[in-house]
C-alpha positions in Angstrom: 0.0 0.0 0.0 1.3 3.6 -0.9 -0.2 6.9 0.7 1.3 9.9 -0.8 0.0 13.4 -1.1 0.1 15.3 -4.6 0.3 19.0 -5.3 -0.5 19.2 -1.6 -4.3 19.2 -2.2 -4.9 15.4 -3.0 -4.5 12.6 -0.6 -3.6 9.4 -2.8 -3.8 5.8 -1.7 -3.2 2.5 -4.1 -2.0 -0.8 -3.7 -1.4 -4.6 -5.2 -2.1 -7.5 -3.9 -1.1 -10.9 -5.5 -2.2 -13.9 -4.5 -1.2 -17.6 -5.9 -3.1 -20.9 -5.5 -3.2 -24.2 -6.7 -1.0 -22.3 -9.7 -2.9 -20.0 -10.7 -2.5 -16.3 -10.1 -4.9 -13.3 -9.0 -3.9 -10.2 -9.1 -6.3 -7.1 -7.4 -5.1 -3.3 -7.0 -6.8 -0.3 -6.0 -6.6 3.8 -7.0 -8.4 6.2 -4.5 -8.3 10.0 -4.7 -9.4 12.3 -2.1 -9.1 16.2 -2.1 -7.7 17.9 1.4 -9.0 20.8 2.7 -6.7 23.9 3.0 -6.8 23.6 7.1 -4.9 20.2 7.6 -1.6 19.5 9.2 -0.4 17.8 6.2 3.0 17.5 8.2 1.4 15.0 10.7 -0.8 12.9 8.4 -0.7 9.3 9.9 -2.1 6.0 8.5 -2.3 2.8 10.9 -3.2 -0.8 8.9 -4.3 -3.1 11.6 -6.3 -6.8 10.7 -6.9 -5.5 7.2 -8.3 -2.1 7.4 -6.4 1.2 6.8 -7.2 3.9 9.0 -5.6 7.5 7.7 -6.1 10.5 10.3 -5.8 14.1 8.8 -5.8 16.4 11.9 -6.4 20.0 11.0 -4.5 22.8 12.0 -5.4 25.0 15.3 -5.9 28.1 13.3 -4.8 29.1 9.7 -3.0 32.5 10.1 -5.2 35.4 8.6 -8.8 32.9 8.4 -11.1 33.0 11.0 -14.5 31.4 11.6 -17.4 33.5 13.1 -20.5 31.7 13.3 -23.4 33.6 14.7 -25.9 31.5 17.4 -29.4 32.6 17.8 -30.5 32.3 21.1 -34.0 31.5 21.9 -35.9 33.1 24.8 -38.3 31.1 27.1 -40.8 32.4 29.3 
């Protein structure tokens, strides 16, 4: 299995896998493309295969310098 990241927006993971029995061979591979968002720590990207299943963890950065998120709440009022 390969995990690289291209042009720094695209998380790509592929792999092989061969298998022979009773002399004959199978051959199954896979291609999967996801696009990042611009708030992850693409320095600390982790991936963890355990029993068959991949697990990839993007965590996002604290705060992008210069972008900040205001969400207004409205607030209801009970008597």
């Amino acid at each position: 299995i390969e995990i690289e990241i291209l042009d720094g927006r695209v998380l790509h993971i592929s792999g092989t896998k061969r298998v022979e029995r009773n002399g004959a061979v199978a051959v199954t591979s896979f291609d999967k493309r996801f696009a990042l968002g611009r708030n992850l720590d693409q320095d600390n990207i982790s991936a963890t295969l355990k029993r068959g299943e991949l697990t990839v963890e993007t965590p996002k950065w604290k705060e992008i310098e210069g972008e900040k998120k205001v969400m207004k709440i409205p607030i209801k009022e009970e008597l």
